[in-house]
C-alpha positions in Angstrom: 30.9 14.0 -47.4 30.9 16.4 -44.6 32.1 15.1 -41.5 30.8 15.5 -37.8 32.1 15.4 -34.9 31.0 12.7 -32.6 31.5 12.6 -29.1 31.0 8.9 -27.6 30.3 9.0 -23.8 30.0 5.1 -22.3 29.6 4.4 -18.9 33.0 3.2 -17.7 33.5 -0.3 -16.0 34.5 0.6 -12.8 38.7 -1.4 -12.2 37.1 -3.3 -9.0 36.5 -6.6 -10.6 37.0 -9.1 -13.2 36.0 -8.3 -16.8 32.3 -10.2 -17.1 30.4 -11.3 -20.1 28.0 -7.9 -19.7 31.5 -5.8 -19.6 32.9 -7.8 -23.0 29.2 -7.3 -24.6 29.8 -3.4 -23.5 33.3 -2.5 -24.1 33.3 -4.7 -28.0 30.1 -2.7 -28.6 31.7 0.4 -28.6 34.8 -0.5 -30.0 33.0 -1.7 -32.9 30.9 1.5 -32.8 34.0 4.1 -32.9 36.6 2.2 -35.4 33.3 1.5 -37.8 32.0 5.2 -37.2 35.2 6.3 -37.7 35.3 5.9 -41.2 32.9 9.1 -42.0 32.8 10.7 -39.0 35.5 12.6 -36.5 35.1 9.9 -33.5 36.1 11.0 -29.7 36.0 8.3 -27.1 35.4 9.9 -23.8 35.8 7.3 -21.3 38.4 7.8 -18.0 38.3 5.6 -15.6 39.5 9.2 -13.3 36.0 10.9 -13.8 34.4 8.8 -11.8 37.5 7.4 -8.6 36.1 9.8 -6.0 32.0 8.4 -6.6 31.1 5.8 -3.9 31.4 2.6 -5.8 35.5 3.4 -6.3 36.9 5.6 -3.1 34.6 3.6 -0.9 36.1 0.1 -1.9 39.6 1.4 -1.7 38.9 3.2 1.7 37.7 -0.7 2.9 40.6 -2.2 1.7 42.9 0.3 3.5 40.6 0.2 6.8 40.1 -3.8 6.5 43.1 -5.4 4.8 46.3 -2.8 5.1 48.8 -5.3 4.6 47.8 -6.8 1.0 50.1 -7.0 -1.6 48.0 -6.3 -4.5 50.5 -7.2 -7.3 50.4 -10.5 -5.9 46.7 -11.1 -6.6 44.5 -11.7 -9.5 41.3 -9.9 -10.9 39.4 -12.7 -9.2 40.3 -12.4 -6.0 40.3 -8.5 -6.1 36.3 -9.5 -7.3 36.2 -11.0 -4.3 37.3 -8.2 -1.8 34.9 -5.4 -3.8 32.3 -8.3 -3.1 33.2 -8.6 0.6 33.3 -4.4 0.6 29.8 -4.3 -0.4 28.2 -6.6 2.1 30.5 -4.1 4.8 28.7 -1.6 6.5 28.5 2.0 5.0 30.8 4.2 6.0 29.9 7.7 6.2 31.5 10.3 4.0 33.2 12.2 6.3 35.4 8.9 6.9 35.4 9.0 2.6 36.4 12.0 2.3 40.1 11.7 2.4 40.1 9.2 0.4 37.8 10.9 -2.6 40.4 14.2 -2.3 43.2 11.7 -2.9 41.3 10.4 -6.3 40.6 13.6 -7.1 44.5 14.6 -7.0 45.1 11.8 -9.4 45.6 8.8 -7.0 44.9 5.6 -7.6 44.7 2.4 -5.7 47.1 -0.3 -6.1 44.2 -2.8 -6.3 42.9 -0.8 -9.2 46.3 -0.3 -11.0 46.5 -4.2 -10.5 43.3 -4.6 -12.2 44.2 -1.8 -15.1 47.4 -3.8 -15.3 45.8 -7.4 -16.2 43.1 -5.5 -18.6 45.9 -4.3 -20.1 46.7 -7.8 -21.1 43.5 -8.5 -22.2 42.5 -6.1 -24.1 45.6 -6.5 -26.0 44.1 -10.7 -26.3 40.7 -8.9 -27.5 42.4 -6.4 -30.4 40.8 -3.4 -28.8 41.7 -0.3 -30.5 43.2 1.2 -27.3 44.7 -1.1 -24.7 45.5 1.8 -22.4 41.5 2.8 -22.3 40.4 4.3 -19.3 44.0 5.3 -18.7 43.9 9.1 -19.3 42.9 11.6 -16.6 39.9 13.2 -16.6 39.6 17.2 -16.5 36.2 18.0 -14.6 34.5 20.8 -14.5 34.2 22.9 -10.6 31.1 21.5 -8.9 30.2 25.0 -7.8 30.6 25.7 -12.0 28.7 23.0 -13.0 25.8 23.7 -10.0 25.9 27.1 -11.5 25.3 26.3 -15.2 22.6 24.2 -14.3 20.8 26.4 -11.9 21.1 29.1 -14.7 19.1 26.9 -17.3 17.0 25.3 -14.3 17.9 22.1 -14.5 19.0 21.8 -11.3 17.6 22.8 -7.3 20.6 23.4 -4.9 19.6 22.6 -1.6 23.2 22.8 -0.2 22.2 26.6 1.3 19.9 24.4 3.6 22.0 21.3 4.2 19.8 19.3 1.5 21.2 17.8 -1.9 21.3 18.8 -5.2 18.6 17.6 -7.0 19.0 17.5 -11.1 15.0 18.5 -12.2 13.8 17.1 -15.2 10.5 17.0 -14.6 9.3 19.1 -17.3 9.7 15.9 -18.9 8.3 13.8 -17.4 10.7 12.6 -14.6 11.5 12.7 -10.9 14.3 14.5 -9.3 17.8 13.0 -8.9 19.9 13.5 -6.1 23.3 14.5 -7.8 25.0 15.5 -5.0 24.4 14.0 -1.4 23.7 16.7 1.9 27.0 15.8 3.5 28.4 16.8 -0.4 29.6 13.4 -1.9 29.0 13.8 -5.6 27.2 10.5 -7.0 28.8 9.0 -10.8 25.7 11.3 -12.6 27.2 14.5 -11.7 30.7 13.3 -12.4 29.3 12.4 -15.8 28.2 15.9 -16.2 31.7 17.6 -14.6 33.5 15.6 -17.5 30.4 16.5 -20.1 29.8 20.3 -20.3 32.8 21.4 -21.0 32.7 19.4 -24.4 29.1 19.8 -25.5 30.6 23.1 -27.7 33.1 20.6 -29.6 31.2 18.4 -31.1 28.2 18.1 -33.4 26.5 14.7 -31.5 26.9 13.0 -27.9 26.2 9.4 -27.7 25.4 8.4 -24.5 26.2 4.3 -24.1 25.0 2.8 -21.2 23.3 -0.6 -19.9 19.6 -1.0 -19.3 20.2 -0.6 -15.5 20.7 2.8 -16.0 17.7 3.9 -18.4 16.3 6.0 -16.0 19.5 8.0 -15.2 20.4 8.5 -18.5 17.2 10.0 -19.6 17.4 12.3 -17.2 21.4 13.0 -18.6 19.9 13.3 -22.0 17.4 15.7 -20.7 19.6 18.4 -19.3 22.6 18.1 -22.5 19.7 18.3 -24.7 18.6 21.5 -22.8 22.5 22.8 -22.6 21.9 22.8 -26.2 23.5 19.7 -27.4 21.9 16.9 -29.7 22.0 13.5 -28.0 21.0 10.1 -29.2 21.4 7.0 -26.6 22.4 3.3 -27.2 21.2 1.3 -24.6 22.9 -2.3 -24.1 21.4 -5.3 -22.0 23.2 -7.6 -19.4 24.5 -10.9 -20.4 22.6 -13.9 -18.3 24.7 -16.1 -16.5 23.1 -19.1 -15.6 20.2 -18.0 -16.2 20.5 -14.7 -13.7 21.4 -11.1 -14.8 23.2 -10.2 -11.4 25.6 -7.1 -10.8 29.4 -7.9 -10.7 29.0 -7.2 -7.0 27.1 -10.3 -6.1 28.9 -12.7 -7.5 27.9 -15.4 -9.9 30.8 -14.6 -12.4 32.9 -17.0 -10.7 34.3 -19.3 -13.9 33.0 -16.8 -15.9 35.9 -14.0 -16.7 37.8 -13.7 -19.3 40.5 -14.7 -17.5 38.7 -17.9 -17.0 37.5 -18.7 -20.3 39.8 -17.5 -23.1 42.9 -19.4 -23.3 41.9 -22.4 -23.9 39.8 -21.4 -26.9 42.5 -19.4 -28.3 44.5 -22.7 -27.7 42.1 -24.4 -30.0 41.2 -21.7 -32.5 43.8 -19.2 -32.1 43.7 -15.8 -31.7 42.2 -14.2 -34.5 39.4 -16.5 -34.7 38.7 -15.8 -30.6 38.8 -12.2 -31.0 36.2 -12.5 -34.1 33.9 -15.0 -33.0 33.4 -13.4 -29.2 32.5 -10.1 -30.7 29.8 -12.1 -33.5 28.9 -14.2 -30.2 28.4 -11.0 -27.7 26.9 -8.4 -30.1 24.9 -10.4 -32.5 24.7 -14.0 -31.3 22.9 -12.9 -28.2 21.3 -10.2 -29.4 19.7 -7.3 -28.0 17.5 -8.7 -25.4 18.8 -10.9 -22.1 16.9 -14.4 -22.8 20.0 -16.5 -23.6 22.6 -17.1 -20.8 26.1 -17.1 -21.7 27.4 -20.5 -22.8 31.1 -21.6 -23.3 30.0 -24.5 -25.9 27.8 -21.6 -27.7 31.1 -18.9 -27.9 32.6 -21.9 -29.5 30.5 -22.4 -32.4 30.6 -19.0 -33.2 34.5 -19.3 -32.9 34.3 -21.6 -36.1 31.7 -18.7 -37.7 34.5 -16.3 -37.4 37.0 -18.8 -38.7 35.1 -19.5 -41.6 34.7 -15.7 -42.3 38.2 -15.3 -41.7 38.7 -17.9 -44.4 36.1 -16.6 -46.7 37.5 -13.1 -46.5 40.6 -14.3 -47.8 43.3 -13.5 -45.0 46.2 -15.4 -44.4 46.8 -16.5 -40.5 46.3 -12.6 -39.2 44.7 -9.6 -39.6 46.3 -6.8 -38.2 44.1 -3.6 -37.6 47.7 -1.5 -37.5 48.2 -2.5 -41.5 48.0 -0.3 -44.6 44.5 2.0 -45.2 41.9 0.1 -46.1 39.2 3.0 -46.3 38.1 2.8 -50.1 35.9 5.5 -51.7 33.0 2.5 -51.3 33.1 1.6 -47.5 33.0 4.8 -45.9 29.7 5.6 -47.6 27.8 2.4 -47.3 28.6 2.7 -43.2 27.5 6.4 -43.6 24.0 5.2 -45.2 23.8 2.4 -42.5 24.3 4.9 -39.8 21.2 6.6 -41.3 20.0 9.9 -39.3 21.3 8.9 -35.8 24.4 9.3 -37.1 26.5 6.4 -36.0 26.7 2.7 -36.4 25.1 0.7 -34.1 27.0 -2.5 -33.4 24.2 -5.3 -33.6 23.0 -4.0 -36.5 26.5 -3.8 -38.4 27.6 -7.2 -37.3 24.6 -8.9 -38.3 24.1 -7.1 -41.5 27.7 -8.6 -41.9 26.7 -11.8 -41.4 23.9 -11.9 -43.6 26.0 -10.2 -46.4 23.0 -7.4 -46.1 24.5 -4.1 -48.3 27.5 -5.4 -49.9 30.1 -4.2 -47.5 32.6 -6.1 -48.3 33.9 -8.1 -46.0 37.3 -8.1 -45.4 37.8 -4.4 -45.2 34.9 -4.7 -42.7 36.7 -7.5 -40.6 40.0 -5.6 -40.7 38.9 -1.9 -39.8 36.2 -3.3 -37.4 36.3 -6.5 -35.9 39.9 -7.5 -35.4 
């Protein structure tokens, strides 16, 4: 079996507030992705929280927190509270970017926040709850390609219109397909998270037989237009797209609030405290990727993650494992496993998450089980 290269691209959760059901659903569905994917095809994870510190969303919060509360001691706080400043920084009146700018050169040197390290800090700690494959992820430093390289590139193949001669933006154009221009890059010169994407992009299109581009539903429009110019850079793309999980009834951005009681933080010990570890780490990742499916019509319920704790238990049990699985132990790639995921991944080339897990629980395609649990799930 020939293997390719796959280069995995999510959208990173930006470290300015509490990990949410929609973040769980997001960062489990790639794990699963890359450590089943993995199996018959060269996987690379390209996901730095760095790429993307000197965008708005990330320099602007911790130029507010300098400006507006100097004298925190962030080590002190929790994710929820540091929720609750990124929620009081966007109400806040906009600052403009010269007043940014300092603060973007600083992330762009390699600084970081102590809020944010605070926030790495305690996902850290629960990732390591969750049995991600890399606790440290997002922790590696980014190399970007020079705007004026990247402008450049893009001009060249036009996929781009550079207004910055005039004092205008930089517009990505796809609309040979179909879509509107996309400011990339502001007048005053801010660079938005799209061209950061593409700074961290272009430089590996030439490594890799396939980019995956995972993002939420949110971003469909962007994203198409990101598919449109790699595909025209000469790369093959496909795109996952994943939905946001309800909470009571609304899907509302991290930066309204609403996620109050609703963290992991908030709800995982005391169903590891009942079920135990193992059976938590399973049972969230049948609950998020399969039990709520693709779409956004069920809200996230702490009695519902609990029944599907007791699924994973009784898989656990069925698979024949004593009282943990450790994804660290011996090789468990048989001759047979790779090559069913390889037929499941069909011609896009990669597994998709919802379709493995439920496929798993319906015992579709003989995988068997345990190797599955063990090099996927936990």
């Amino acid at each position: 079996m020939v293997r390719r290269s796959i280069l995995v691209a999510p959208v990173t959760v930006s470290p300015t507030k509490p990990l949410t059901p929609t973040h769980l659903k997001h960062l489990l569905s790639f794990d699963v992705l890359c450590r089943a994917t993995a199996l018959f095809a060269d996987v690379h994870l390209l996901y730095n929280h760095s790429t993307f510190a000197g965008t708005r969303q990330v320099a602007g919060f911790w130029e507010f927190l300098d400006r507006v509360h100097p004298a925190l001691c962030y080590q002190d706080l929790t994710e929820e509270r540091i929720g609750e400043l990124y929620m009081e920084h966007q109400r806040s009146a906009r600052v403009p970017f010269s007043e940014l700018q300092p603060v973007v050169q600083r992330a762009e040197n390699g600084w970081i926040h102590p809020a944010t390290s605070r926030i790495l800090e305690i996902w850290e700690q629960h990732y390591r709850l969750l049995g991600m494959s890399d606790i440290k992820l997002g922790g590696g430093h980014a190399e970007l390609a020079p705007v004026d390289e990247v402008v450049e590139t893009l001009t060249a193949r036009h996929l781009c219109v550079d207004g910055r001669p005039l004092g205008a933006p930089v517009y990505l154009d796809a609309t040979p397909a179909g879509l509107p221009l996309r400011v990339v890059i502001s007048a005053d010169g801010h660079a938005n998270y799209l061209f950061r994407a593409l700074q961290e992009l272009i430089p590996s299109l030439g490594r890799h037989d396939l980019v995956l581009l995972v993002y939420d539903k949110e971003l469909r429009h962007d994203y198409l237009v990101l598919e449109h110019v790699l595909c025209r850079l000469g790369a093959a793309v496909e795109r996952l797209e994943l939905v946001r999980v309800p909470i009571d009834g609304e899907v509302r951005s991290s930066r309204e609030g609403g996620w109050q009681g609703y963290t992991i933080g908030g709800f995982a010990e005391p169903v590891v405290a009942e079920f135990g570890q193992e059976a938590f780490r399973l049972g969230l990742r049948l609950y998020l990727l399969a039990g709520l499916g693709r779409g956004q019509g069920e809200s996230f319920s702490l009695p519902h993650l609990k029944r599907w704790v007791r699924r994973a238990q009784r898989l656990l049990d069925t698979a024949g494992e004593g009282t943990e699985i450790d994804a660290a132990d011996a090789d468990v790639e048989t001759d047979d496993l790779p090559s069913q995921l390889s037929r499941l991944a069909g011609r896009r080339g990669f597994i998709d998450s919802y379709r493995l897990t439920t496929n798993m629980l319906t015992r579709a395609g003989g995988i068997p089980l345990r190797e599955l649990l063990r090099v996927a799930y936990v």
